[in-house]
C-alpha positions as a Markdown table, in Angstrom:
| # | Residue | x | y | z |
|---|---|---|---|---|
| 1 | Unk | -36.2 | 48.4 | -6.8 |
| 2 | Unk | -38.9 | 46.2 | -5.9 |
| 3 | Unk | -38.4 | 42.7 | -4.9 |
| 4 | Unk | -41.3 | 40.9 | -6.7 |
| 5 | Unk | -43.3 | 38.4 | -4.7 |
| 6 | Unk | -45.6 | 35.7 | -6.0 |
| 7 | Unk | -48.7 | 38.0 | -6.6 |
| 8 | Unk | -50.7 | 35.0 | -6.6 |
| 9 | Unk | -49.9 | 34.1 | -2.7 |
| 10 | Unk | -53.1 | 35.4 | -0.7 |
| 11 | Unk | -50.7 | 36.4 | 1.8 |
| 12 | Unk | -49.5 | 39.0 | -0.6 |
| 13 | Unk | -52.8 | 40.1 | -1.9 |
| 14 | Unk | -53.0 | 40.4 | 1.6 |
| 15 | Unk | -50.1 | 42.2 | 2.5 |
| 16 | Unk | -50.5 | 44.7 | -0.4 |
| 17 | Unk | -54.3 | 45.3 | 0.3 |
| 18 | Unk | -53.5 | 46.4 | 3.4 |
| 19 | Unk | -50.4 | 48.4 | 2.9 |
| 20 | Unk | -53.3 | 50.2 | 0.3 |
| 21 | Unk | -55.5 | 51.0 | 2.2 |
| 22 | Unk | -53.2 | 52.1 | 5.0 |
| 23 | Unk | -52.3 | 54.8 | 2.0 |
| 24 | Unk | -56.1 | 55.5 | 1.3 |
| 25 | Unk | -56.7 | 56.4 | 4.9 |
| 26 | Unk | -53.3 | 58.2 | 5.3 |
| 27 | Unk | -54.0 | 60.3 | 1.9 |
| 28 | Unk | -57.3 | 61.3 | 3.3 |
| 29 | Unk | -55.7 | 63.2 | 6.5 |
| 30 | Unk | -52.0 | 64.7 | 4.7 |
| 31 | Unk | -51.3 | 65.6 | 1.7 |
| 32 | Unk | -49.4 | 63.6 | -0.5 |
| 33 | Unk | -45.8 | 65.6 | -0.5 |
| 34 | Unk | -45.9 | 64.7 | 3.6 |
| 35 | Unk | -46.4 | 61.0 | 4.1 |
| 36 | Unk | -43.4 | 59.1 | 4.3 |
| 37 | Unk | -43.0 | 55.2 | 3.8 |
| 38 | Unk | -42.5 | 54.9 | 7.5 |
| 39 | Unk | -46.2 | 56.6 | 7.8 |
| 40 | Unk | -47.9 | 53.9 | 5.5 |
| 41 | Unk | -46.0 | 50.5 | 6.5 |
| 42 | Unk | -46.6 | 52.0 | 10.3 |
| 43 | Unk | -50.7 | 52.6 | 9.6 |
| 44 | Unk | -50.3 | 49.2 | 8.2 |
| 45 | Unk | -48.5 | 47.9 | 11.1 |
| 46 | Unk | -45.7 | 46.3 | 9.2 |
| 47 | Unk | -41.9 | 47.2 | 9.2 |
| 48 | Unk | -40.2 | 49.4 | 6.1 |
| 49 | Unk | -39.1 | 46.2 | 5.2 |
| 50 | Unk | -42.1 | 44.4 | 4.2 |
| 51 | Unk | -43.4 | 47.8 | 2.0 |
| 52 | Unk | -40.3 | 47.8 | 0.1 |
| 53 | Unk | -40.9 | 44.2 | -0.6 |
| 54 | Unk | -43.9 | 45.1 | -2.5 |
| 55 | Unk | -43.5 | 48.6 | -3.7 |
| 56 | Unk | -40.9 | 50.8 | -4.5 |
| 57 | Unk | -42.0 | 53.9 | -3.3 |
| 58 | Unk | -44.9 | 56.2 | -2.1 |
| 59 | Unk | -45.8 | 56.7 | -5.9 |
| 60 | Unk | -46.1 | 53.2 | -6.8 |
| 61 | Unk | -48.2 | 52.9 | -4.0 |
| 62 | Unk | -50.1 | 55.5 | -5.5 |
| 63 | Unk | -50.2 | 54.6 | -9.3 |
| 64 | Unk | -51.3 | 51.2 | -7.8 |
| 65 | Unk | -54.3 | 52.4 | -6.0 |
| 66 | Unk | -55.5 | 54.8 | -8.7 |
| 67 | Unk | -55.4 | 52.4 | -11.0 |
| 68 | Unk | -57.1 | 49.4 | -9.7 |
| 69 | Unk | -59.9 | 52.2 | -8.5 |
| 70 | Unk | -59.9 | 53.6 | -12.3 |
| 71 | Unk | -60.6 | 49.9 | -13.9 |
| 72 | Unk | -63.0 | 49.1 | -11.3 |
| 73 | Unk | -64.6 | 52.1 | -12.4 |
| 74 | Unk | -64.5 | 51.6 | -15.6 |
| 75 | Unk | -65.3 | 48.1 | -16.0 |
| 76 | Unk | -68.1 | 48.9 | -14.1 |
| 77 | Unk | -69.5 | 51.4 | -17.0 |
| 78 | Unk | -68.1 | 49.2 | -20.3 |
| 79 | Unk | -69.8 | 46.3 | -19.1 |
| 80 | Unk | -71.9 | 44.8 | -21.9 |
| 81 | Unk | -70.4 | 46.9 | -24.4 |
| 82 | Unk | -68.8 | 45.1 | -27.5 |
| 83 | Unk | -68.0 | 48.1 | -30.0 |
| 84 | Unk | -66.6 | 51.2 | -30.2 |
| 85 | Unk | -70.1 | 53.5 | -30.5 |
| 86 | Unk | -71.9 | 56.8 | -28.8 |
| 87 | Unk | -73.0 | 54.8 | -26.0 |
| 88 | Unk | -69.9 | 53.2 | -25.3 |
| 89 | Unk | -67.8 | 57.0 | -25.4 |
| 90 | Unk | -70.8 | 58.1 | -23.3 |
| 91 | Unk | -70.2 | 55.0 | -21.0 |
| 92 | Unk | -66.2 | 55.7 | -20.7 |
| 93 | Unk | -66.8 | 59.2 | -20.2 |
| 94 | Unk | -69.0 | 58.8 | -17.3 |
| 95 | Unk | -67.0 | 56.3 | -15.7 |
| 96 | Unk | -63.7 | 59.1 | -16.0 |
| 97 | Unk | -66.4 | 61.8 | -14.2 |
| 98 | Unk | -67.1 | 59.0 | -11.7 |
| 99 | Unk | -62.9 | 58.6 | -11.2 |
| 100 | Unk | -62.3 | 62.0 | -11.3 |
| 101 | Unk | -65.7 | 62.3 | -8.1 |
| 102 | Unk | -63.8 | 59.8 | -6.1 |
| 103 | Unk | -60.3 | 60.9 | -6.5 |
| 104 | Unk | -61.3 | 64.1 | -5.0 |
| 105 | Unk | -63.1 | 62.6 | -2.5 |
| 106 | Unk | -60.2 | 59.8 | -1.6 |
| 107 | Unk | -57.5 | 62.6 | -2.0 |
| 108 | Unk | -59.4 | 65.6 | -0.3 |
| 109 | Unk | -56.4 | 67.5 | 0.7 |
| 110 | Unk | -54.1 | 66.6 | -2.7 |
| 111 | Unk | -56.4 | 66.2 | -5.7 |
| 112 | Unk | -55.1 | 69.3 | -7.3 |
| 113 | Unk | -51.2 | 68.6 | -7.0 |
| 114 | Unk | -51.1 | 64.7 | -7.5 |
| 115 | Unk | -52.6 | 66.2 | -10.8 |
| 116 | Unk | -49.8 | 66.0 | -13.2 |
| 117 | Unk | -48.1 | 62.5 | -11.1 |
| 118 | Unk | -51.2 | 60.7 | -12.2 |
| 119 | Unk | -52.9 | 61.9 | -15.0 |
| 120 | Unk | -50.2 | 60.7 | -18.3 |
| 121 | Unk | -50.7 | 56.6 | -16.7 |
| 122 | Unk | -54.7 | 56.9 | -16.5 |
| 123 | Unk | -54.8 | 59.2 | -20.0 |
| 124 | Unk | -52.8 | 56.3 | -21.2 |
| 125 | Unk | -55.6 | 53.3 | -19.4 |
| 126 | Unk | -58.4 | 55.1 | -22.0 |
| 127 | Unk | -56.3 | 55.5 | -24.9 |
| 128 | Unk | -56.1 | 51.3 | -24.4 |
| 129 | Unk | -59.7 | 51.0 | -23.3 |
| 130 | Unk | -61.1 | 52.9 | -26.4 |
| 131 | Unk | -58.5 | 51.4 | -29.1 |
| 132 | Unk | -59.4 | 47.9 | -27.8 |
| 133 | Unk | -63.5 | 48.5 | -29.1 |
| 134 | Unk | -61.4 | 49.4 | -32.6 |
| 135 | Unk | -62.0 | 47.1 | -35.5 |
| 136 | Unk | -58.4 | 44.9 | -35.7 |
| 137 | Unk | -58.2 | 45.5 | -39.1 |
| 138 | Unk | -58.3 | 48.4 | -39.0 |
| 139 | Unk | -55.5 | 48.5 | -36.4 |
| 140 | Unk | -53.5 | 46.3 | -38.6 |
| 141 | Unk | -53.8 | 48.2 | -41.4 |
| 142 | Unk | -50.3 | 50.1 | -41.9 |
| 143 | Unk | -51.9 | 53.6 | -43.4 |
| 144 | Unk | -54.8 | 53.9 | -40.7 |
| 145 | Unk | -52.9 | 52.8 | -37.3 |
| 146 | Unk | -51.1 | 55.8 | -36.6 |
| 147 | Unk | -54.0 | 57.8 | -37.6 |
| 148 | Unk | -56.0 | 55.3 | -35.5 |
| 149 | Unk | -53.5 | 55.8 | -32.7 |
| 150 | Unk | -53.4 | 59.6 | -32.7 |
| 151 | Unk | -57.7 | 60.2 | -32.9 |
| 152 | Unk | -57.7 | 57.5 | -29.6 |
| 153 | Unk | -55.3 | 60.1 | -27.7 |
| 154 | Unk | -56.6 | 63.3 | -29.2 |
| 155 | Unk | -60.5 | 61.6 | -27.9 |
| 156 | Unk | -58.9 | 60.3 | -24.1 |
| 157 | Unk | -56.9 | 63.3 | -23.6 |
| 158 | Unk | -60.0 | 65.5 | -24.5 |
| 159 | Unk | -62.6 | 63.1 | -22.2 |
| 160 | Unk | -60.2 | 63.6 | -19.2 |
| 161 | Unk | -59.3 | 66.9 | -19.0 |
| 162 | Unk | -62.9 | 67.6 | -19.9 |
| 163 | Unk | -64.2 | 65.5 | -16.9 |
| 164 | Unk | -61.2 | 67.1 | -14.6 |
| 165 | Unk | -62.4 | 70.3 | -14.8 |
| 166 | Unk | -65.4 | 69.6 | -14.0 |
| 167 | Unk | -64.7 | 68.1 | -11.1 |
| 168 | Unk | -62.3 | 70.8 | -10.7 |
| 169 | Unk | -65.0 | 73.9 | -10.6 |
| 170 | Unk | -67.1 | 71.9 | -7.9 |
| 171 | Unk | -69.5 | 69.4 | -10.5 |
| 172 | Unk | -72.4 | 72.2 | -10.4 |
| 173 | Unk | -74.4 | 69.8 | -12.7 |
| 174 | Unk | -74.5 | 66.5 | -12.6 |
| 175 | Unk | -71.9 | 64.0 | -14.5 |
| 176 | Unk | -74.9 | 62.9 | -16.4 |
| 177 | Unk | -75.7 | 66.3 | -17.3 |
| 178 | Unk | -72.5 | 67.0 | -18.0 |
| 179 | Unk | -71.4 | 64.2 | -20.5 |
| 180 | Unk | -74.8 | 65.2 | -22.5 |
| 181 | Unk | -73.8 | 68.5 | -22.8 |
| 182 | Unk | -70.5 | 67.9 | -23.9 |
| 183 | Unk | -71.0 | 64.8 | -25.9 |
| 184 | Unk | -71.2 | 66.6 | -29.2 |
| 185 | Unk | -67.9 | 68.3 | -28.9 |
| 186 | Unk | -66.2 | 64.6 | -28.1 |
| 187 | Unk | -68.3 | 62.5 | -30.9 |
| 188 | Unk | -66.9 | 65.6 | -33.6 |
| 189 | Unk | -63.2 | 64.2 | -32.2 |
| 190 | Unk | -64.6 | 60.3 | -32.4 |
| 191 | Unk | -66.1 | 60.0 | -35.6 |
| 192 | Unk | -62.9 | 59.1 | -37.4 |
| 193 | Unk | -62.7 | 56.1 | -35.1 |
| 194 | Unk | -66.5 | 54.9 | -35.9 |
| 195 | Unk | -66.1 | 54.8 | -39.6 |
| 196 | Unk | -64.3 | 55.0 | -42.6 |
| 197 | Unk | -61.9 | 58.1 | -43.0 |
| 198 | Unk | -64.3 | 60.6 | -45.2 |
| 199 | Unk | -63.4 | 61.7 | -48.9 |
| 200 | Unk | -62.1 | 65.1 | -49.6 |
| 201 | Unk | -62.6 | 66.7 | -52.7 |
| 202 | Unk | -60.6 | 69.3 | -53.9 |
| 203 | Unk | -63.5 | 72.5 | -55.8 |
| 204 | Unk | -60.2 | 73.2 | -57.8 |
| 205 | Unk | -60.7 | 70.5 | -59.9 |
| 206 | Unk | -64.2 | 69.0 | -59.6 |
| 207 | Unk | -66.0 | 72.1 | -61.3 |
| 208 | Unk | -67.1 | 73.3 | -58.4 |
């Protein structure tokens, strides 16, 4: 378990910036399955010790990093956004290509098998992201939240494996390309988040 230290203390912002990035540069030359704690607090030139102070393992070390490198990214894109619209899902979708670009490229020799260790936390990051453009009231309303709820993960589950694969099959168009082409599929999943839920009418009994 992880002793938890005043986060606040620049010494450990300092300490845990550098125990990252001795992970980054580490990740870049194994792959994941063979660096060992005592490979990242040596890079990092501190003792076992001092890592287990701030993490509790090579995966939180990892979740960490991807993480703050995901909100970054995505904060980045969302900036000056205030609803939930087609810019906005075009906005979050680029910035999950642009994750997705640099993952690969941070994690050159384990993008493919850190796969399934970091994908659920980050699917979960957009599921928050887009619900948090989504009306309150809405959100408070009883009959629409889990509705609400389950279009957010069909739409973030959809936008990420969508933007994984390709990143997957080498990006042979660009992410810009990419989210134009395939923005039509994901606003057909959206639209139940941009408006009210549409009226069905039964043929049977209207006549028709």
């Amino acid at each position: 378990m992880t002793f938890k230290k005043n986060e606040a203390d620049p010494r450990v912002i300092r300490t845990r910036r550098l125990l990252q990035d001795a992970f980054a540069s580490l990740i870049q030359e194994k792959d994941f399955e063979s660096i060992t704690v005592r490979d990242i607090a040596d890079r990092a030139t501190v003792n076992r010790a001092t890592f287990y102070a701030h993490f509790a393992d090579k995966f939180e070390i990892l979740e960490s990093r991807l993480t703050e490198s995901f909100m970054t990214i995505i904060n980045r894109r969302i900036s000056g956004h205030e609803i939930l619209n087609e810019e906005t899902i075009e906005s979050i979708f680029l910035g999950i290509c642009d994750f997705h670009k640099d993952l690969s490229t941070m994690c050159k020799r384990s993008y493919k098998p850190l796969g399934p260790v970091f994908e659920v936390q980050i699917k979960e990051k957009i599921q928050t992201i887009i619900l948090s453009f989504v009306d309150k009231d809405k959100m408070l309303s009883s009959p629409n939240a889990q509705f609400l709820n389950t279009a957010s993960l069909i739409l973030s589950w959809g936008m990420y494996g969508a933007a994984y694969a390709w990143n997957n099959e080498g990006r042979l168009i660009s992410a810009e390309s990419f989210v134009k082409q395939t923005m039509p599929l994901v606003m057909n999943g959206a639209k139940e988040l941009l408006g009210p839920r549409p009226v069905l009418i039964d043929n049977r009994t209207s006549g028709g």
